[in-house]
N, C-alpha and C positions, 0 to 999 in steps of 0.2 A: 203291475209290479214296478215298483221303484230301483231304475240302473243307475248306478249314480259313475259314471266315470264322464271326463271331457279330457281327448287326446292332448289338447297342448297346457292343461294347468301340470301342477306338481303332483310327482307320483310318490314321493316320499311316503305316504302313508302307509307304503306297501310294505317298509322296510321295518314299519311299528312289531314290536313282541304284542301277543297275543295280550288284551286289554286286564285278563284275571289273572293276579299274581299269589305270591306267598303263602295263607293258607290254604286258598283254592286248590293250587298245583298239589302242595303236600297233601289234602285229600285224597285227586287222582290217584298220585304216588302210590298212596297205603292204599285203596281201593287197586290200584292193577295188581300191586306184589299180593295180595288174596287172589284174583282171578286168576295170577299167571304162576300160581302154587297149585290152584284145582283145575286149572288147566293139565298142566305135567301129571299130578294123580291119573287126570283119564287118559293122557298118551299114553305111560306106561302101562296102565291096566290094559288098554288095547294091544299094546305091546306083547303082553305076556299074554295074550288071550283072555284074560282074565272079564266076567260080565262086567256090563256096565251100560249104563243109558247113555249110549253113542254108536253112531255109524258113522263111517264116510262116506264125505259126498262126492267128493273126484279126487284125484290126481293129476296132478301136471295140470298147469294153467285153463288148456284148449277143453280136460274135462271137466273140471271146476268150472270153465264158463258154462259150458253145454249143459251139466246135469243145473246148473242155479238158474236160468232160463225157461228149464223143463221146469222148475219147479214153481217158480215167481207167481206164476197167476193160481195156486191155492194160498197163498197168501195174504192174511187183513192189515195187517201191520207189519212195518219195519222199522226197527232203532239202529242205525249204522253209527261206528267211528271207524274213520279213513284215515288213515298214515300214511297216504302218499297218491300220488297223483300225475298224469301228464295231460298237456292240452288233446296230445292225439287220442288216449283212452279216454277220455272227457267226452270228445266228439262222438264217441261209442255209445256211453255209459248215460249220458243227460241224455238224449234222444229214445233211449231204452226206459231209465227211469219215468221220465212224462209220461209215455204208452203205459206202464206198469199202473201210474197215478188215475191215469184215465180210464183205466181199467177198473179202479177202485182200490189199487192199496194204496192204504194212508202211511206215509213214510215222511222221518225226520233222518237228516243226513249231516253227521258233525264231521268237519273235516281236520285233523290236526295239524293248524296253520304253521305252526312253527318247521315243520317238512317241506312246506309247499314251496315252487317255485313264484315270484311275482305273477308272470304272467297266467297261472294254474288258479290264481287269487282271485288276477284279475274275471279268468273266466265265471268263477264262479258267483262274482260278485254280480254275474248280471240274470243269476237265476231266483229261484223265487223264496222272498225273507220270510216262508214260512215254513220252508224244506229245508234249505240248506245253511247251514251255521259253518263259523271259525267257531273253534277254542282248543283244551288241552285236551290231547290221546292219544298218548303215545302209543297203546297195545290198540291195534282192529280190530272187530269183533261186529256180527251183528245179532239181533235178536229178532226173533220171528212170532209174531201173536202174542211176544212175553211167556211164552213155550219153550220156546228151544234157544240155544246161541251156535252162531257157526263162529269158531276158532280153528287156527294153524293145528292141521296134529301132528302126527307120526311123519317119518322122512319112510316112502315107500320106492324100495329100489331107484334111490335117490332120486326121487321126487318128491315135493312136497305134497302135503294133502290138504282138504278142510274138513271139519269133522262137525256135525250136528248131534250136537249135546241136550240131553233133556237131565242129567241129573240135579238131583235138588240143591244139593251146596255148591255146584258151579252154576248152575243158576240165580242161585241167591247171589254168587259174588259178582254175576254177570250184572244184574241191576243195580247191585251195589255202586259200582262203576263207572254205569251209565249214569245213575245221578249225579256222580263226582262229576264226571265231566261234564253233564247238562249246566251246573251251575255255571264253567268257564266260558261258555257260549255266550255268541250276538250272533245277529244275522248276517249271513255274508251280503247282502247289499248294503249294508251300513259300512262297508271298507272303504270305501269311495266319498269323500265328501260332496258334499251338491253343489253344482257350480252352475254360473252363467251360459246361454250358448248354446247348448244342449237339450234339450225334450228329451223326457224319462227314454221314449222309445228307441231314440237316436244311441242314448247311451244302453239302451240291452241292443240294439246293431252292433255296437262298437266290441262288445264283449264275445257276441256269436260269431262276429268276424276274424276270432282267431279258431275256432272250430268247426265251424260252415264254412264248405268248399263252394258255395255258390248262391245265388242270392235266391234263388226258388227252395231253397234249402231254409233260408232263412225264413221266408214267409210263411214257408210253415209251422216254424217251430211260434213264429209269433201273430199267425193268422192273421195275415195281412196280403195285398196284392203284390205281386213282382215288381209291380210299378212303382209303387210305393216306397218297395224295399230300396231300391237302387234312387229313387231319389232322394231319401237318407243317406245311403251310403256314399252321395254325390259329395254332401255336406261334409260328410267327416271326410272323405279324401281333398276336399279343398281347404279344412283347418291341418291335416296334417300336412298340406303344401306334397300332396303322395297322389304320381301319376295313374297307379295299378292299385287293387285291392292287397297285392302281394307287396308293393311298396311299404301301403300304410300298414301293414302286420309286421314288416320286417321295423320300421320304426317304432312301432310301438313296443315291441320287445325289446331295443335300444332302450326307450326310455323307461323301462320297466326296470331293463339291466342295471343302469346305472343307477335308479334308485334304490337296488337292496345294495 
């Protein structure tokens, strides 16, 4: 897979709008205001008790993680859009997704850049440009086998929920959607331009290194030796002129910062 960052070029790219503009967006637009009309049809029908092809899947964050874990490995497909994102749930979430991939689900994962923080970019820009994408998406949502979508539902004794929807016209608006927004997409390693200095591998180092707490951490995730790892990560701590590994993260968020 191709990482394209190098710590001391310019990170201005970071601070670009998302590459698809004008009709594309108005697309999205009218594609979410249908989904996030039959969306609310099945809150309040579940609301009033009233039938309907939905359940929910948890409440409050800790069971929403729990029961979508329990569930993941009956799963062939996934179409995600993400609204939002941090390096430390990253760290979570891309180590769980790979396991899931290697397991066999085939999953694309759009994230909506315009949310993201730089350095949330940067991380993802060193995963793989055939999962995960920037573009436009505003509303989350995922779809499972082209089956079902999991959306926000009801507020339960003020918590939120997620609710697993199989009806036919939020379905239909579900992919509706997702096509809008698949056309805004690139791949997120393409946010990075290719520079001197660097080997592909060195720059997905440089990206792991703000979500890996350690270098056998890393070598995992990119099946490589400890030895290895760390003599990489020699190289980027002597261009970022960074004593510790905790040095070079804390600069490189500097210069992330100052370029949005």
């Amino acid at each position: 897979m191709d990482q394209r960052v190098l710590p001391q070029q310019d990170f201005s790219v970071f601070a670009d709008s998302v590459r698809k503009s004008g009709p594309e967006r108005l697309r999205v637009t009218e594609a979410m205001t249908r989904l996030e009309a039959e969306r609310l049809r099945i809150v309040r029908a579940m609301e009033r008790g009233q039938p309907v092809a939905a359940r929910v899947l948890g409440r409050g964050g800790e069971e929403i993680n729990r029961n979508l874990i329990r569930e993941v490995p009956d799963w062939c497909t996934l179409d995600s859009v993400n609204i939002s994102g941090s390096v430390e749930r990253l760290a979570v979430s891309l180590p769980n997704n790979t396991f899931a991939m290697d397991s066999g689900l085939r999953m694309i994962s759009v994230w909506h850049r315009d949310a993201l923080s730089p350095e949330v970019r940067l991380v993802l820009s060193g995963e793989d440009p055939e999962v995960y994408f920037f573009g436009y998406g505003p509303l989350q949502m995922k779809i499972v086998d082209g089956a079902e979508v999991l959306l926000e539902g009801p507020v339960v004794r003020n918590q939120t929920t997620v609710v697993v929807v199989r009806d036919a016209a939020c379905m239909a608006a579900a992919r509706h959607y997702w096509d809008a927004v698949r056309a805004t997409t690139y791949p997120c390693a393409e946010e990075v331009p290719l520079a001197d200095g660097l080997t592909d591998r060195q720059r997905r180092v440089v990206a792991l290194m703000l979500t890996c707490s350690s270098d056998e951490q890393i070598a995992r995730r990119l099946d490589l030796s400890v030895r290895t790892v760390r003599t990489e990560v020699a190289v980027i701590l002597d261009l970022l002129d960074a004593p510790t590994r905790f040095v070079a993260g804390v600069r490189l968020r500097e210069r992330l910062t100052s370029a949005s």
